[in-house]
C-alpha positions as CSV (number, residue, x, y, z in Angstrom):
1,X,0.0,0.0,0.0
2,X,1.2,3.5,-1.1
3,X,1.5,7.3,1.0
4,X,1.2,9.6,-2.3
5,X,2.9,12.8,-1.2
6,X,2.6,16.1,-3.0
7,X,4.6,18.9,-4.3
8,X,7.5,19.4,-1.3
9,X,9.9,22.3,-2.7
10,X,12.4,22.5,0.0
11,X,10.2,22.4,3.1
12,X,12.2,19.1,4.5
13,X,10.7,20.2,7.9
14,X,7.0,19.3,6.9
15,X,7.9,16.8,4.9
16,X,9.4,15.0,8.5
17,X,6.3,15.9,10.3
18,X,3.9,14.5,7.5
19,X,5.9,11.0,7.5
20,X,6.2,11.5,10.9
21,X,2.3,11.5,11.1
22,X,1.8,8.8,8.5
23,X,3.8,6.3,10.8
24,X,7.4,6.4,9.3
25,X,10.5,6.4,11.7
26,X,14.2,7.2,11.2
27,X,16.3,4.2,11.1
28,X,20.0,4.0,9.6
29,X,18.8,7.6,8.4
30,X,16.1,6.7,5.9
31,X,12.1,6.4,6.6
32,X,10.8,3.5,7.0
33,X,7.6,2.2,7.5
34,X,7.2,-2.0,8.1
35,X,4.1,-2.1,6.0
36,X,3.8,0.9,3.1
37,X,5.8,2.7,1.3
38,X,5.2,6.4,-0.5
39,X,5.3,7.9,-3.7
40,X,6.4,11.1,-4.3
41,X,4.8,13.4,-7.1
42,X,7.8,15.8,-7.7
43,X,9.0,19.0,-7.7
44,X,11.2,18.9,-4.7
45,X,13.6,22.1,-5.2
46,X,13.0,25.8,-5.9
47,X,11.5,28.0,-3.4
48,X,11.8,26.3,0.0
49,X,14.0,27.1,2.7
50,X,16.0,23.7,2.9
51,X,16.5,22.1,-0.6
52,X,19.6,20.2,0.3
53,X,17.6,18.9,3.1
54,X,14.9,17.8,1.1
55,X,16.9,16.0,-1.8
56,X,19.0,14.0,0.8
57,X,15.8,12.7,2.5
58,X,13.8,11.6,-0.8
59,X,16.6,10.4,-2.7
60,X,17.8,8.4,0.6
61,X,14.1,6.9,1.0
62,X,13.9,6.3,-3.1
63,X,17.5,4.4,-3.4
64,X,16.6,2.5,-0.1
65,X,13.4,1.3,-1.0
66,X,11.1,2.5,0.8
67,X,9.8,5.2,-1.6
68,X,9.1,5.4,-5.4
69,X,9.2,9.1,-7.1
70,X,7.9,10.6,-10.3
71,X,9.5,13.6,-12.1
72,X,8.0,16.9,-11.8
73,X,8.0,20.2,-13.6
74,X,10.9,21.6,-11.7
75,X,13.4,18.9,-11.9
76,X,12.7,18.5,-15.3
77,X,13.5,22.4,-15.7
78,X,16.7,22.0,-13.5
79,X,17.8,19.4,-15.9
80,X,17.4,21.5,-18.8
81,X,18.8,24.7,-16.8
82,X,21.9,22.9,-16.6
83,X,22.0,20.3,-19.5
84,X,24.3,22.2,-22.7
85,X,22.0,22.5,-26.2
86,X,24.6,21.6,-28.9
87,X,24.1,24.9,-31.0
88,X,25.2,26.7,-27.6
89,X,23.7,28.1,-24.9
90,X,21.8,25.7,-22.3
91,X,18.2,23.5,-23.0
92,X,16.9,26.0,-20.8
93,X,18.0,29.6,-21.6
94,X,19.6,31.4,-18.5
95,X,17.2,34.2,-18.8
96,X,16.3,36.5,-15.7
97,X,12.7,34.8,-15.1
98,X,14.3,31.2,-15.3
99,X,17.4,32.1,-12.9
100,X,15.1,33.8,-10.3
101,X,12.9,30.1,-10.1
102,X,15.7,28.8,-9.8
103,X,17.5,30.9,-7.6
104,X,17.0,29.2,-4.3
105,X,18.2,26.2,-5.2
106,X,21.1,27.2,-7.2
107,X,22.1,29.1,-3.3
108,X,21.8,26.5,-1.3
109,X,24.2,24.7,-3.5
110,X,26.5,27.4,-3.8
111,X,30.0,26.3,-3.0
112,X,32.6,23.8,-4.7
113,X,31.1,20.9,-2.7
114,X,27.8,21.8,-3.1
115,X,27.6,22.1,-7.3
116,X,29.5,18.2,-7.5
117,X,26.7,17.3,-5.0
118,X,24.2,19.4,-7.2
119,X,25.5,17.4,-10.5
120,X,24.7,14.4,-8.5
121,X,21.3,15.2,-8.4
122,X,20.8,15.9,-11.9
123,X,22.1,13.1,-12.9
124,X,19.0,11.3,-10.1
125,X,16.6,13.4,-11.7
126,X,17.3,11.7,-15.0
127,X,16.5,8.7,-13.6
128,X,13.1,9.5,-12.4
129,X,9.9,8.2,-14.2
130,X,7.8,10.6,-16.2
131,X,4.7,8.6,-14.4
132,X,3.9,5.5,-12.6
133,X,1.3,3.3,-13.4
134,X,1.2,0.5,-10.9
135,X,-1.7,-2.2,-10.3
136,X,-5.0,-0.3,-9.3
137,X,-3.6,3.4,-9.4
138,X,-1.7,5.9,-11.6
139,X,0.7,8.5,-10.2
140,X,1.8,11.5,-12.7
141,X,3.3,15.4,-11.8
142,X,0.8,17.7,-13.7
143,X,-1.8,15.3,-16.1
144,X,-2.6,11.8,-16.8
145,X,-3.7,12.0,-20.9
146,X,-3.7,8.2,-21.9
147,X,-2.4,9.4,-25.3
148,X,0.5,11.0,-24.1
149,X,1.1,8.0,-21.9
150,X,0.5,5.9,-24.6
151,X,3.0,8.1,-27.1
152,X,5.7,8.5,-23.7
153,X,5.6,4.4,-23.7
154,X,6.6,4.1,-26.7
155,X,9.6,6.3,-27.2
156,X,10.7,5.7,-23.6
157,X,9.6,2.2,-22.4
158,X,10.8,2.2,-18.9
159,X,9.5,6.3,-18.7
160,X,12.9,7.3,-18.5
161,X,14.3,10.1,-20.4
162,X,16.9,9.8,-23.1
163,X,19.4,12.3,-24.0
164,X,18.1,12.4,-27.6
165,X,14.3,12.4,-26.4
166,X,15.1,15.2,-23.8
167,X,16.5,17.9,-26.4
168,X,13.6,17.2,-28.8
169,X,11.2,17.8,-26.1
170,X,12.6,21.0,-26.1
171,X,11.9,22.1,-29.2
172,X,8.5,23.9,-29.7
173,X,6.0,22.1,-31.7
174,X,7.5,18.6,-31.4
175,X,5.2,15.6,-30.2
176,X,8.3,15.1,-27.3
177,X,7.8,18.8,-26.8
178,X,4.2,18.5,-25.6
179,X,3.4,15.3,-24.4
180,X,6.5,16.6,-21.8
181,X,4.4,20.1,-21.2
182,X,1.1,18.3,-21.0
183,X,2.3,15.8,-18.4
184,X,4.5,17.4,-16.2
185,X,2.8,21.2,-16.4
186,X,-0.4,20.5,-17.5
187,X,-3.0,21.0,-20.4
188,X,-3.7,24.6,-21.4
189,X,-5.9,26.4,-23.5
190,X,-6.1,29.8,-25.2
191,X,-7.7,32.4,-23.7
192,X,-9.9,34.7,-25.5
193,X,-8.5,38.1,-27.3
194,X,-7.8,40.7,-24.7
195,X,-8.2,38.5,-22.3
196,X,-4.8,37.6,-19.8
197,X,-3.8,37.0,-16.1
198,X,-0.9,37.5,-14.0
199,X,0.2,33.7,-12.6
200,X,1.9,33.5,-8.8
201,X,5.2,34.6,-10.4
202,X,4.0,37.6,-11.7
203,X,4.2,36.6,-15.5
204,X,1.3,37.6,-17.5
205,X,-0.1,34.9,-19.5
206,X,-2.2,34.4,-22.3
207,X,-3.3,30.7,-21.9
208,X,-5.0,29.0,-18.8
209,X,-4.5,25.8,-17.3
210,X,-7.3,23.3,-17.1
211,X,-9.0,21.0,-14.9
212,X,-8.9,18.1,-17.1
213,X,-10.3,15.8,-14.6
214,X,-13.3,17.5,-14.8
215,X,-15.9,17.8,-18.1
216,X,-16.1,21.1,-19.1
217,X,-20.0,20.1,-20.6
218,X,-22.2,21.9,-17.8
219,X,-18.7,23.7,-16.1
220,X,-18.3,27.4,-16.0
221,X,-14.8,29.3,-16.6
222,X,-14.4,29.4,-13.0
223,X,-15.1,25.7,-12.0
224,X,-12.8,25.0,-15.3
225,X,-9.9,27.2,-15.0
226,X,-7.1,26.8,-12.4
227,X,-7.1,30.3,-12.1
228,X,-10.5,33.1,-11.5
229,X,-10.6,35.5,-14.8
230,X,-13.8,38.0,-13.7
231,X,-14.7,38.8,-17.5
232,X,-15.1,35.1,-17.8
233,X,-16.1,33.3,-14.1
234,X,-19.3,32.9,-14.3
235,X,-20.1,31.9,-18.1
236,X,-20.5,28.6,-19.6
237,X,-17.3,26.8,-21.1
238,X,-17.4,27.4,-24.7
239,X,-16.6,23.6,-26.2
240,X,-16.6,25.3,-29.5
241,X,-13.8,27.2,-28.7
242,X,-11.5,24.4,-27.0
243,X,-8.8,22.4,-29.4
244,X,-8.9,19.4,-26.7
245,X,-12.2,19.0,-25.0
246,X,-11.0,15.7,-23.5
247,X,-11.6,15.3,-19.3
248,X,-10.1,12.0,-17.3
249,X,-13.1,9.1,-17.4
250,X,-11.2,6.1,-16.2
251,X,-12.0,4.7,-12.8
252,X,-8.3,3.7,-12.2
253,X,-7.2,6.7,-9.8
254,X,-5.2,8.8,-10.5
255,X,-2.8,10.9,-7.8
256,X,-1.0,14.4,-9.1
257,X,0.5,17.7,-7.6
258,X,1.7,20.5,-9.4
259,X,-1.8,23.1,-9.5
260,X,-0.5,25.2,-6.2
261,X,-4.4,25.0,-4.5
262,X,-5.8,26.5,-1.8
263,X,-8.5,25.7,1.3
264,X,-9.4,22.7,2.7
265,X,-7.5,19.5,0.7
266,X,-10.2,17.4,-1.4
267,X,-10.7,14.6,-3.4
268,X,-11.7,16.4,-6.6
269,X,-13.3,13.7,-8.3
270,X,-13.9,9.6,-6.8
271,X,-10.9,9.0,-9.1
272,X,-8.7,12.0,-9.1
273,X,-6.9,14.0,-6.2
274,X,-4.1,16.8,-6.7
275,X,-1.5,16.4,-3.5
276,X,0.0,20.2,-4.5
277,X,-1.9,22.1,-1.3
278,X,0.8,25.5,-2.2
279,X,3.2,24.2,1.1
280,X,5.8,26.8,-0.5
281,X,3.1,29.3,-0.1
282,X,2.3,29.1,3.3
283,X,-0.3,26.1,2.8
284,X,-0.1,22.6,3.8
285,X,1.7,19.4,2.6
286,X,-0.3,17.1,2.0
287,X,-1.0,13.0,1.5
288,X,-3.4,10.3,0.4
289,X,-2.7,7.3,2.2
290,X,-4.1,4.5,-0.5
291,X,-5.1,1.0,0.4
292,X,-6.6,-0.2,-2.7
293,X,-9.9,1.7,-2.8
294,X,-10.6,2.3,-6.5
295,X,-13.5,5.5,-5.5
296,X,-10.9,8.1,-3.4
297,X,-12.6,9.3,-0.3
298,X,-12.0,12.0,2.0
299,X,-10.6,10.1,4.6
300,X,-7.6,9.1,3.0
301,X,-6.5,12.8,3.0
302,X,-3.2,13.9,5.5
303,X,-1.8,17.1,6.3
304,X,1.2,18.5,7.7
C-alpha cells in the first residue's frame, strides 16, 4: 500500500512531520515504515528554505526502498537549466525569469562541494519516471492524458528520459515537446483576445491551465480554469472554442501535484486528487494514504 505525497519544494521540515504522522521512523537515516511505502509526485527544489535537506531525505528513501518518485515540472526544468543545447547556450535559456525560479536552489548549493553534490542530483533526476502506473492506481506530476502516456511508452519504455528524447522535447511544436508540457505542467488552452492574467510569479499569461479531470460540458470558466478570470467566471465553457475538449473518465485513480491550490485539501473527483496544497506558499503538505480503494474518499487525505 502506497503514501502519495505532494509537491515538497524544500520544506524538509514538513515533509518530516507528515511522515512522521503517517507512521514512518528514522532508522540508519532513511524512513521506514514496516508495512507501506510512499510515492512522491515531484518537484522537490526551488523555493523552500531547505533544498539540500529535502533531496537528501527523498533520494535516501527512493534508493533505499522505501519510496518510489515521479519527475515533476521543476526537476525537469533544473535538468534543462543545466543540460548544454549543442548549437550553444543551455536547454533551458539562463534568462532572468528562469534564474530567479531557480534561484533558491542554485544558493543552497552554492560552494565547490555543493555544485558536485548538485550534479549528482541531476544526474538522479534523469533517472526519475515521467509517471507510474502501478496495479489499481496511476501517479503522474501535472496530467494523466492516456495518449500522451501511450505516445511516452513508446519512445521511452521504462519512462525514463533519453538524451536524444530530452533535447527534442525541447523544441517547440515537437510531439516530445508536448506530451513533456502536457504531463508534467499540464494542459492549457487559449484564452480569448484581450483577455490575460498574472500567474503567482507575476508573468502575464495568455493561456489558462485546465481541470482536465473535470468535463467542461455543464462547467463554468471558474469551475474550469485553475485560475479566476472576472470577465469570464461565471459563463459557460465554450466547447466550440476548445482544441482538446478531452476530461479523465477512467476509474483507475489517478494521484498528481503541481496546481498550487488552496483551502481545505479534497478529493476532486472519486478518481482524481491533486496532493499540491501550495506548502511553499504558506499552505499545507499534503498525502493520500491509498489501500486499494478504486473511488478516493475523503478520509484518505493527511496534512502536515
Amino acid at each position: 500500500m502506497y503514501d502519495i505525497i505532494g509537491d515538497i519544494h524544500g520544506h524538509a521540515s514538513e515533509l518530516q512531520q507528515l511522515l512522521t504522522k503517517l507512521g514512518y521512523t528514522l532508522q540508519q537515516g532513511i524512513y521506514r515504515h514496516p508495512t507501506r511505502q510512499v510515492i512522491f509526485v515531484g518537484d522537490f527544489v526551488d523555493r523552500g528554505p531547505h533544498i539540500r535537506e529535502t533531496l537528501h531525505l527523498v533520494r535516501g528513501m527512493v534508493d533505499g526502498g522505501t519510496a518510489l518518485a515521479v519527475m515533476g515540472n521543476h526537476e525537469y526544468n533544473a535538468i534543462c537549466f543545466h543540460e548544454h543545447h549543442p548549437q550553444g547556450g543551455h536547454l533551458r535559456p539562463h534568462i532572468p525569469r528562469n534564474i530567479f525560479q531557480h534561484l533558491r536552489t542554485l544558493e543552497e548549493f552554492n560552494s565547490r562541494e555543493g555544485w558536485e553534490q548538485w550534479q549528482d542530483y541531476i544526474r538522479w533526476f534523469k533517472t526519475l519516471p515521467l509517471f507510474l502506473e502501478l496495479p489499481g492506481l496511476r501517479v503522474v506530476h501535472a496530467c494523466w492524458d492516456p495518449r500522451h502516456i501511450q505516445y511516452l511508452r513508446k519512445q521511452l519504455p521504462d519512462a525514463r528520459l533519453t538524451d536524444d528524447f530530452l533535447l527534442r522535447s525541447t523544441q517547440r511544436g515537437t510531439p516530445e515537446y508536448r506530451a513533456v508540457e502536457d504531463t508534467l505542467k499540464g494542459k492549457e488552452v487559449d484564452l480569448p483576445v484581450g483577455t490575460s492574467f498574472h500567474d503567482k510569479d507575476g508573468n502575464a499569461r495568455t493561456k489558462m491551465r485546465t481541470r482536465w479531470w473535470r468535463n467542461p460540458q455543464g462547467s463554468t470558466y471558474q469551475e474550469y480554469f485553475l485560475e479566476p478570470i472576472e470577465a469570464l467566471n461565471s459563463l459557460p465553457v465554450d466547447q466550440t472554442a476548445l482544441t482538446d475538449v478531452w476530461h479523465y473518465q477512467d476509474d483507475i485513480p489517478v494521484f498528481f501535484g503541481h496546481y498550487w491550490l488552496r483551502g481545505t485539501p479534497q478529493i476532486l473527483n472519486v478518481h482524481a486528487v491533486c496532493l499540491d496544497y501550495s506548502v511553499a506558499k504558506g499552505g499545507e503538505l499534503v498525502a493520500y494514504r491509498w489501500n486499494g480503494e478504486q473511488e478516493l474518499t475523503a478520509a484518505g487525505l493527511f496534512s502536515a
